[in-house]
C-alpha positions in Angstrom: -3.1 -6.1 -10.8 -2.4 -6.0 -14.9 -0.6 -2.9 -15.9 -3.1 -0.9 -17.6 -0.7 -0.7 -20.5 -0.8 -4.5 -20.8 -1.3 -4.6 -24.9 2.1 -2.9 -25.4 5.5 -3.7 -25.1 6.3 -1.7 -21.9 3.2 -2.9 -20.5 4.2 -6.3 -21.0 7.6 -5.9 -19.4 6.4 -4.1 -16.3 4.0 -7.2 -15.6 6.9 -9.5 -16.0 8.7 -7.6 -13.6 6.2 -7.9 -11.1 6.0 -11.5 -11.4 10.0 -12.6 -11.6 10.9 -10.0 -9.0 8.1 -11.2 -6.5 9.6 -14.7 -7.2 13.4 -14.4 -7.5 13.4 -11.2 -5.2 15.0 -7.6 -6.5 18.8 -8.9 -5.9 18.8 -12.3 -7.9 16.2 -11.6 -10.9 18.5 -11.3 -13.8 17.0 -8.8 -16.6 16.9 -11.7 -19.2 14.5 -13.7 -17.0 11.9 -10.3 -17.2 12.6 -10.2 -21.0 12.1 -14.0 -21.4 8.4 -13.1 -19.2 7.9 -10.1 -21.4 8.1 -12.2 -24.6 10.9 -9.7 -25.6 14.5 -9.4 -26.3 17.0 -8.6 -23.8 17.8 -5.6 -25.0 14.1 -4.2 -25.5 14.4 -3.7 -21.9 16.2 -0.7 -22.2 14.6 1.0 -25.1 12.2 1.5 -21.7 13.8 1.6 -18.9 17.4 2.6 -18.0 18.3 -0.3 -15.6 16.8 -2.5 -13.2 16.4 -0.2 -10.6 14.9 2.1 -12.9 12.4 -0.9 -14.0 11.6 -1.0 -10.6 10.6 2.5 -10.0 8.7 2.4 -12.9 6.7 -0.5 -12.0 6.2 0.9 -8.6 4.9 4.6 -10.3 2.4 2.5 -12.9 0.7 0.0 -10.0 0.4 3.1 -7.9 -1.9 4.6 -10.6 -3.8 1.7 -10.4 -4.0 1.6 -6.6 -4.7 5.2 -6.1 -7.8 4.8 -9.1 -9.0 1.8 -6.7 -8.9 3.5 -3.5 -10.4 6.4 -4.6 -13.4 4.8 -6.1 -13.9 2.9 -2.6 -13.9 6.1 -0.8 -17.2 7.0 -2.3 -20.0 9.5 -1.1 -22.2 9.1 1.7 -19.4 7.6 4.3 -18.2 9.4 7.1 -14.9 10.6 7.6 -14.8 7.1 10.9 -15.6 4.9 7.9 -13.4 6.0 5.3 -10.7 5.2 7.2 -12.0 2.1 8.2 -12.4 1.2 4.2 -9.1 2.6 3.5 -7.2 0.2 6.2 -9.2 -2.7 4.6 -8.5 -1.6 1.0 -4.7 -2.2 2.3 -4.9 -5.0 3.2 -7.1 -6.4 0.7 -5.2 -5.7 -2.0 -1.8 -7.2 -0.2 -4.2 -10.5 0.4 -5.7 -10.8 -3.6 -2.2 -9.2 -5.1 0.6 -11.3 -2.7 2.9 -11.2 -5.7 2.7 -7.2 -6.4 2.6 -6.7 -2.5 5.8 -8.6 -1.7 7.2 -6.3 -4.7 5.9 -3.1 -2.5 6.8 -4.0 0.5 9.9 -6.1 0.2 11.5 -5.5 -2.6 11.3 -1.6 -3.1 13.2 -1.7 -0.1 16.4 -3.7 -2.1 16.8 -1.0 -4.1 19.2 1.6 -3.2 18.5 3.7 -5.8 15.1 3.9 -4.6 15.7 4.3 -1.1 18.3 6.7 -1.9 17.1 8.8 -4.7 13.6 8.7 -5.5 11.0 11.1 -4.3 8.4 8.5 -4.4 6.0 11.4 -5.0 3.3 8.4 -5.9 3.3 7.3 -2.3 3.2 11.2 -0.7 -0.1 10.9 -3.5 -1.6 7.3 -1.7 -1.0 9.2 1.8 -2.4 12.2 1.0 -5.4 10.2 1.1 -5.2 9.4 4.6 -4.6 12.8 5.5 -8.2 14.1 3.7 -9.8 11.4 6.0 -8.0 13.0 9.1 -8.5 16.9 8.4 -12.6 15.7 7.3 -12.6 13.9 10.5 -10.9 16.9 12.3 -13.7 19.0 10.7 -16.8 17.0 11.1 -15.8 16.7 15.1 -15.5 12.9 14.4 -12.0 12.9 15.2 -10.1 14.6 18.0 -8.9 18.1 16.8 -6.2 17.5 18.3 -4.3 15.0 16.2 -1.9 15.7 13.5 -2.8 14.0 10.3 1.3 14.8 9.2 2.1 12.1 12.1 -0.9 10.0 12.2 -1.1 9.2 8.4 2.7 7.7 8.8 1.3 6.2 11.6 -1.2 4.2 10.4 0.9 3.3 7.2 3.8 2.1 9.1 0.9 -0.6 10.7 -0.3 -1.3 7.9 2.9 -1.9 6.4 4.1 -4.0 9.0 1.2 -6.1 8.8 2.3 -6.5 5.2 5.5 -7.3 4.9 5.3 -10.0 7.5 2.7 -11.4 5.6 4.1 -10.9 2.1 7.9 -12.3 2.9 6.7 -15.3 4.9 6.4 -18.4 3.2 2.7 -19.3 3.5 2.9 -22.2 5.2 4.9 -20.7 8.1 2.5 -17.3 8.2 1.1 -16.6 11.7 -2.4 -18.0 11.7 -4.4 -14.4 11.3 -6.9 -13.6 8.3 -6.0 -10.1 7.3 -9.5 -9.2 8.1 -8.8 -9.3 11.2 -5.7 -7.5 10.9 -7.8 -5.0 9.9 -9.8 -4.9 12.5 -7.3 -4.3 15.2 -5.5 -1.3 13.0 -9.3 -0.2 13.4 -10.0 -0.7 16.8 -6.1 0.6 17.4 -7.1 4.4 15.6 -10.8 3.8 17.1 -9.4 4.4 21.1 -6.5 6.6 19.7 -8.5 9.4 17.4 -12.2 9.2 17.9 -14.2 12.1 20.0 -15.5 11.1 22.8 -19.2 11.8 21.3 -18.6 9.1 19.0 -16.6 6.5 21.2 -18.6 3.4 21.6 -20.1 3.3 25.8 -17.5 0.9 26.5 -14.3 3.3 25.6 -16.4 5.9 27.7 -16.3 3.6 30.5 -12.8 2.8 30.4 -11.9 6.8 31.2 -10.5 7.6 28.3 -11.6 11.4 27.2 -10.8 13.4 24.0 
């Protein structure tokens, strides 16, 4: 995913990032290496950005825009609230499967920041998970979902699979990844929240029959 900035210099510099921390990892890539990317000089760097963490956090805010845009335009009209969570969990995954070098950025590296763990509000991400919690309260609403959930809880819930799925995925080295398409990853998140959060008017027969009540 090109930062939609890509003709300009910050632009520029933000993809570089991406690439040369997905491949060096937050720690080890040096700023001259993302300058080198960039086409830049070293110091351009900061006429943009503050430091490397701050690079980071910027890069993190700008693909979030873009993932946000992408995820709302695949939540569409016409689906119910059961299959806008279904396309929302394989969005996820999706975009960790075409993107591997931005997700390993999301998922692994964000997490080598202590600036970002520390200090940032991440107010992007609260955006991206406010998503999941419209699905939930229209669920909630259209009695497609158990009224008694609570989308504050579940939507952390279903991240933190998500996630996990993720950044097992994105840190192993490919020839050493589990043998599982994440298709079918996202199929078991989705037959996971299907038992969990569904009514029982719109459980499959089989669930029924298995005792399991609303």
């Amino acid at each position: 995913m090109v930062s939609q900035t890509a003709n300009d210099k910050r632009g520029r510099i933000l993809d570089a990032a991406a690439s040369i921390f997905a491949q060096h990892g937050f720690f080890h890539a040096r700023v001259t290496d993302i300058a080198k990317e960039a086409g830049v000089a070293d110091g351009t760097i900061y006429l943009y950005f503050k430091s490397k963490d701050d690079l980071l956090i910027n890069l993190f805010e700008d693909r979030m825009d873009d993932i946000i845009a992408t995820f709302r335009g695949g939540l569409g009209e016409g689906l119910t609230a059961g299959q806008k969570l279904h396309r929302f969990i394989e969005l996820h995954l999706r975009l960790v499967e075409e993107e591997p070098a931005l997700a390993k950025v999301l998922t692994v590296e964000l997490r080598q920041s202590s600036k970002f763990m520390r200090d940032y509000q991440a107010l992007k991400f609260g955006e991206y998970l406010d998503l999941l919690s419209d699905i939930l309260d229209e669920g909630r609403a259209s009695g497609q979902f158990r009224t008694t959930i609570d989308p504050r809880i579940l939507k952390r819930v279903i991240f933190g699979a998500l996630d996990e799925v993720s950044l097992v995925w994105s840190s192993t080295p490919q020839q050493r990844r589990e043998r599982y398409e994440l298709a079918d990853a996202a199929t078991e998140i989705w037959n996971l929240c299907t038992g969990g959060i569904l009514s029982t008017a719109h459980r499959t027969n089989t669930d029924i029959a298995r005792g399991e009540t609303a």
